[in-house]
C-alpha positions as CSV (number, residue, x, y, z in Angstrom):
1,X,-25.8,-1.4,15.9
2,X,-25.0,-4.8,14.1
3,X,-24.6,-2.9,11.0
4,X,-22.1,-0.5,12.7
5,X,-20.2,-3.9,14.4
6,X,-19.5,-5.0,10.8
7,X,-18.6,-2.1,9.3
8,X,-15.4,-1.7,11.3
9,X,-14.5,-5.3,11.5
10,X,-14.7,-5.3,7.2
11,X,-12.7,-1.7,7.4
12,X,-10.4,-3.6,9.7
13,X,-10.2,-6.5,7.1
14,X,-9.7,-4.0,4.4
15,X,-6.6,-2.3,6.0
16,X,-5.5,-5.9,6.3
17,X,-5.9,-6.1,2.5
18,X,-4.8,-2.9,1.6
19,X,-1.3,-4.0,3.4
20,X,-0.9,-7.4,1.9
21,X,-1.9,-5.5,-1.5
22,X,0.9,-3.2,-1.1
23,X,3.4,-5.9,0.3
24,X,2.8,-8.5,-2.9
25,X,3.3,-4.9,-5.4
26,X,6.3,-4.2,-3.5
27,X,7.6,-8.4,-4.0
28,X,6.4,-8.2,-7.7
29,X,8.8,-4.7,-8.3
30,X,11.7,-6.5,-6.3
31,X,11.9,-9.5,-8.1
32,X,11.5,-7.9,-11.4
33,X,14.5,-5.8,-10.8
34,X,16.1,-8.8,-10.6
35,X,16.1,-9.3,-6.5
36,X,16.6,-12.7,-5.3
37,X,18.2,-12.8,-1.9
38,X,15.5,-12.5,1.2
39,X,13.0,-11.0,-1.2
40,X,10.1,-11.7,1.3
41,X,11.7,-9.7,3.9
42,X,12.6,-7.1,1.9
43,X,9.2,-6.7,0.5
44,X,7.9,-6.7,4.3
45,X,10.2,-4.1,5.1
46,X,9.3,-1.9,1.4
47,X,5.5,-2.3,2.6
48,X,6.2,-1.9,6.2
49,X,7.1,1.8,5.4
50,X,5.3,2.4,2.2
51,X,1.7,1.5,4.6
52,X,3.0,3.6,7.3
53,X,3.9,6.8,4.8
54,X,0.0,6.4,3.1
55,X,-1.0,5.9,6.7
56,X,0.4,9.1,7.8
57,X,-0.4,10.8,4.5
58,X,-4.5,9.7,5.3
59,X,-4.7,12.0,7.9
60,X,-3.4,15.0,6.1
61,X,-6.7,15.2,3.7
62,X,-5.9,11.8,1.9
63,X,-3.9,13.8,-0.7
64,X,-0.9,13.0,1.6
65,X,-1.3,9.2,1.2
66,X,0.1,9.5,-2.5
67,X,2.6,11.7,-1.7
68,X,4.2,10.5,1.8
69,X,3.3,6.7,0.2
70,X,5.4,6.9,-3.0
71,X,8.3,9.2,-0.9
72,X,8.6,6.3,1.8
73,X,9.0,3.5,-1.2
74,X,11.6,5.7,-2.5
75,X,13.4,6.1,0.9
76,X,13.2,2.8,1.6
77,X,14.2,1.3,-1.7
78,X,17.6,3.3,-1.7
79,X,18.1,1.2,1.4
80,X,17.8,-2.1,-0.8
81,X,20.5,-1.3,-3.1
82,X,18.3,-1.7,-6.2
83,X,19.7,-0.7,-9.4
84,X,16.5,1.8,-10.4
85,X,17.1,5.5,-11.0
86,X,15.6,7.9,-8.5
87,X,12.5,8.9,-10.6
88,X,11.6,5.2,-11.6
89,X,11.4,4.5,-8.0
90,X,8.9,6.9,-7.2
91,X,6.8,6.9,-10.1
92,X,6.8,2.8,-9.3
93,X,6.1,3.8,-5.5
94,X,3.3,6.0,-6.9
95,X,1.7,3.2,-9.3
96,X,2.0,0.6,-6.2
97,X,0.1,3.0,-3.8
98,X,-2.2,4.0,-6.7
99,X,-2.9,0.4,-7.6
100,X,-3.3,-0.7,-3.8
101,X,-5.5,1.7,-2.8
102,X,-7.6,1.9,-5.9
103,X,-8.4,-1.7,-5.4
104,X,-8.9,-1.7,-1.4
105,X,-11.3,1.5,-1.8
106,X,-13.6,-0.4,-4.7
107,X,-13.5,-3.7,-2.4
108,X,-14.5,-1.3,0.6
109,X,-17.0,0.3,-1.3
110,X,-18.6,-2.7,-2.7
111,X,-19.1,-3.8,1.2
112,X,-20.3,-0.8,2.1
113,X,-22.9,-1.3,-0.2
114,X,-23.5,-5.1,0.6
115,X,-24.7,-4.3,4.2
116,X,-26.8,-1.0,2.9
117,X,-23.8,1.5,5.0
118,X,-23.9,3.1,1.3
């Protein structure tokens, strides 16, 4: 049972991590395009909806996470008023929901196999 108890407090950790993976790729892609004004709160609000779109996109057979993930970067970037083409903007969604999750899911994994769960 203790082995169960911290499983889901580390899965809850890594879903903290997995966010604040996403929100410091989304403040790296604003300021190099050259963002300087609020770029902390515009990165909050570019991860905000980025999590919530791979969130969404986990339930429909994980497939969905790099789909509706990149999609809600885009949609939210064009909100910004960030001088990047349309296809740029999701192929730089796609890389910062690639990148986040790749390195959540081997963190994850690794703990998994730290307290024997795999």
């Amino acid at each position: 049972m203790f082995y169960r108890l911290i499983t889901v407090v580390g899965g809850l950790v890594f879903v903290i991590v997995l966010f604040a993976l996403i929100w410091f790729f989304c403040k790296q892609f604003l300021l190099r395009h050259g963002v300087q004004e609020q770029v902390s709160d515009r990165a909050t609000v570019l991860a905000t909806w980025t999590f919530a779109g791979i969130s969404v996109g986990l339930v429909f057979a994980v497939v969905g996470s790099f789909v509706l993930g990149p999609w809600a970067f885009y949609r939210t970037l064009r909100g910004q008023d960030v001088s990047v083409s349309d296809g740029a903007a999701i192929w730089w969604g796609f890389g910062i929901v690639v990148a986040a999750m790749a390195i959540t899911a081997a963190g994850f994994f690794g703990f998994l196999m730290l307290v024997g769960a795999y």
